[in-house]
C-alpha positions as CSV (number, residue, x, y, z in Angstrom):
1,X,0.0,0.0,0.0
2,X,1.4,3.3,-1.4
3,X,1.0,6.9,0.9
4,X,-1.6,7.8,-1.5
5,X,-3.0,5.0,-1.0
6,X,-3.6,5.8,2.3
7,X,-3.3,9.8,1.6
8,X,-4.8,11.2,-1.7
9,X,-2.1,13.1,-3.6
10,X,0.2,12.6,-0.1
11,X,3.3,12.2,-2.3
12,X,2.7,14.6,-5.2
13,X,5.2,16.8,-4.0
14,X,8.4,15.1,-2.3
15,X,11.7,16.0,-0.8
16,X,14.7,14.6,-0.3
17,X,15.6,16.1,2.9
18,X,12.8,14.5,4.6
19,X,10.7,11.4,4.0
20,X,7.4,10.6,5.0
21,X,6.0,6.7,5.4
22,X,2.5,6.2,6.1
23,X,0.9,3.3,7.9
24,X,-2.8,3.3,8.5
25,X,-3.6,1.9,12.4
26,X,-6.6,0.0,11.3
27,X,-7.7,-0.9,14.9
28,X,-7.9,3.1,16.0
29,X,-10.5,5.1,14.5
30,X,-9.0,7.6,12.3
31,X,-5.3,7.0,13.2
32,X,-2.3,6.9,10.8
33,X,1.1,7.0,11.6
34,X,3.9,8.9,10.1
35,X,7.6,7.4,10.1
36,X,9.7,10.6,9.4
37,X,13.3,9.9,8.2
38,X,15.8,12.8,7.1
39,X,15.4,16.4,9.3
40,X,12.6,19.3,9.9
41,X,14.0,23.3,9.5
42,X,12.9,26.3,8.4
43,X,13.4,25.0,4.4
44,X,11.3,21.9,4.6
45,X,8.8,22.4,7.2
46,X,6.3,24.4,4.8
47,X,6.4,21.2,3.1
48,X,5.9,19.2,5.8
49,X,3.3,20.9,6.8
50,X,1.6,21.2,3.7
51,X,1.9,17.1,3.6
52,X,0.8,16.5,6.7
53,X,-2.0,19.0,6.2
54,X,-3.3,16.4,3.4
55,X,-4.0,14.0,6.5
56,X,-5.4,15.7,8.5
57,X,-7.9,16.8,5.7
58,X,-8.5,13.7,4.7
59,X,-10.2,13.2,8.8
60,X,-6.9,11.7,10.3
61,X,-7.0,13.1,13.2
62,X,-5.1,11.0,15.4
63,X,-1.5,11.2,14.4
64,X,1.6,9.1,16.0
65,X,4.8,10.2,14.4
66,X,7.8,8.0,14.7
67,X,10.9,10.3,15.4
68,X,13.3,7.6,15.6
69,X,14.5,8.7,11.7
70,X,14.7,12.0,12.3
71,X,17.7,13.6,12.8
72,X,17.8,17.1,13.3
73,X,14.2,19.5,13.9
74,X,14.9,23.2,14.4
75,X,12.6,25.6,16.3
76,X,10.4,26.3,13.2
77,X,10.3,21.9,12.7
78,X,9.0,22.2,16.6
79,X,6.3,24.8,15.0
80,X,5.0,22.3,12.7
81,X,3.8,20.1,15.5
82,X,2.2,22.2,17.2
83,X,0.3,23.4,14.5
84,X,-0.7,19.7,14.2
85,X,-1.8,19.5,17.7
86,X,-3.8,23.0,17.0
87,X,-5.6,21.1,14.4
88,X,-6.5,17.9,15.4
89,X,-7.4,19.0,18.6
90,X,-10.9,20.9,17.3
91,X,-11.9,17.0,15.9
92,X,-11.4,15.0,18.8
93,X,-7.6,14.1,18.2
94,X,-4.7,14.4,19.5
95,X,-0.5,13.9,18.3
96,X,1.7,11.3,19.7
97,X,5.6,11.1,19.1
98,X,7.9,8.2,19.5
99,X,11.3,7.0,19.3
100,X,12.7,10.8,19.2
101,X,16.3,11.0,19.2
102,X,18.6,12.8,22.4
103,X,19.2,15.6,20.1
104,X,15.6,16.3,18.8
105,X,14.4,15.8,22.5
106,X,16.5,18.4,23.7
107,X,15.5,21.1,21.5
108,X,11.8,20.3,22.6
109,X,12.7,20.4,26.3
110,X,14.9,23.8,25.4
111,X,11.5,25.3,24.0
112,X,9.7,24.2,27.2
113,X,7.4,22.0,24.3
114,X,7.9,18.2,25.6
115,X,5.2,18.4,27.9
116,X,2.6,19.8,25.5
117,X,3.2,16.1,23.5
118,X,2.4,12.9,24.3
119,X,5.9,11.3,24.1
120,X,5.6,7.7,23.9
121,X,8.5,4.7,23.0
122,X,6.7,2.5,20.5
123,X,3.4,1.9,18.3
124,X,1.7,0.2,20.9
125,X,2.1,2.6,23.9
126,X,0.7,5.5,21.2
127,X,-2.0,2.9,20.2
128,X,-3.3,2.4,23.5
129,X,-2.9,5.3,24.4
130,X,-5.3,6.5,21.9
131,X,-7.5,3.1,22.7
132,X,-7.9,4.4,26.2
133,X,-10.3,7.2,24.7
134,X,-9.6,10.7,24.8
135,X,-12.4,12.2,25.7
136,X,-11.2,13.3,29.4
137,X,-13.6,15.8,31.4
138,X,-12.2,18.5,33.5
139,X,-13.0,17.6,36.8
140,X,-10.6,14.7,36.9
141,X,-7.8,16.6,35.4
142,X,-7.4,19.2,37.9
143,X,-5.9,19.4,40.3
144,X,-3.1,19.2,38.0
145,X,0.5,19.0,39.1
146,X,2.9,19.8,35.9
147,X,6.5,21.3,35.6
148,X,7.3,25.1,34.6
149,X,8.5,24.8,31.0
150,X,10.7,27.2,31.8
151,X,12.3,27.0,34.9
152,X,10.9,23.0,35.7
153,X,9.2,23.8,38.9
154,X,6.5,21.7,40.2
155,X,3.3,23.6,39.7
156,X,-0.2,22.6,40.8
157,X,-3.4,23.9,39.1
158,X,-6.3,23.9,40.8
159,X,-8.4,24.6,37.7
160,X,-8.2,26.1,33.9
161,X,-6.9,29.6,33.6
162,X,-3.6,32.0,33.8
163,X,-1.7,32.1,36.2
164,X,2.5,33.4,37.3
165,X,5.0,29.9,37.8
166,X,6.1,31.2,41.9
167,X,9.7,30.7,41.1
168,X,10.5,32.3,37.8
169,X,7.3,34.6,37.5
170,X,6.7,33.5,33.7
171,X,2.8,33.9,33.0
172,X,1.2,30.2,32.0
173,X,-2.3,29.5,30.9
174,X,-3.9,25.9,31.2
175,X,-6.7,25.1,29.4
176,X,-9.4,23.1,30.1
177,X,-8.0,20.1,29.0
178,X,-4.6,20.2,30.8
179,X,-2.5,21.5,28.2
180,X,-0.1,24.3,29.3
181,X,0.9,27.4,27.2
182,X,3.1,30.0,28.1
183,X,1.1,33.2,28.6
């Protein structure tokens, strides 16, 4: 089975600096995962996102991208998911990444981003984790304990909101489904 197979028109467009390998997870409603191979920077992550886009149009909307090829994703590549996550969210779905490499890690941790993704280390930790439904009510979310992403600090929410981290002052909003955002 070819990406377009799986992806109308998904490899119309290619490039060599990063490839894209589809794989429909037949067992989770409207999953597909993404094995990424090659790097994400500010040249290629229009197309990537453009690619990815085509996916998510065509009602994937639970996306699990293996990392484990990737080599190198600069702070624009780290835009990219997040714009993923912005979109999937509205229909129910949510991003998962695997298998990401020490030095891709570090770059999400330095843009206080790994705790906005669901970081998992195979297909069948994202799986479940999408089999264990994600449809999560408020009430038991918070209280919610999570870490600064700037400074790391333990912080405890007691519901959604803003509100200043009380060691380095940095203004954080939570929404109501856990997810924190600086300002």
């Amino acid at each position: 089975m070819t990406n377009n197979d799986i992806v109308p028109g998904f490899d119309d467009e290619k490039d060599d600096s990063l490839k894209i390998r589809l794989q429909k997870i037949d067992h989770v409603e409207n999953c597909l995962a993404l094995f990424l191979t090659g790097y994400i920077d500010t040249y290629n992550s229009n197309f990537f996102q453009k690619r990815v886009g085509k996916a998510i149009d065509n009602s994937f909307s639970r996306l699990i991208f293996s990392c484990g090829g990737l080599s190198y994703v600069s702070s624009t590549g780290i835009g990219s998911f997040t714009a993923f996550l912005k979109a999937v969210k509205p229909r129910s779905g949510d991003i998962v990444l695997l298998e990401i490499q020490p030095k891709v890690y570090e770059v999400f941790q330095l843009l206080g981003f790994s705790q906005f993704f669901n970081i998992k280390d195979n297909l069948d930790e994202a799986t479940a984790f999408f089999q264990q439904g994600t449809t999560v009510n408020s009430q038991s979310i918070f209280p919610k304990i999570f870490s600064c992403p700037i400074c790391n600090r333990k912080l405890k929410a007691a519901k959604p909101g803003r509100f200043r981290c009380s060691e380095c002052k940095t203004i954080l909003a939570i929404d109501n489904s856990g997810q924190v955002f600086l300002g």
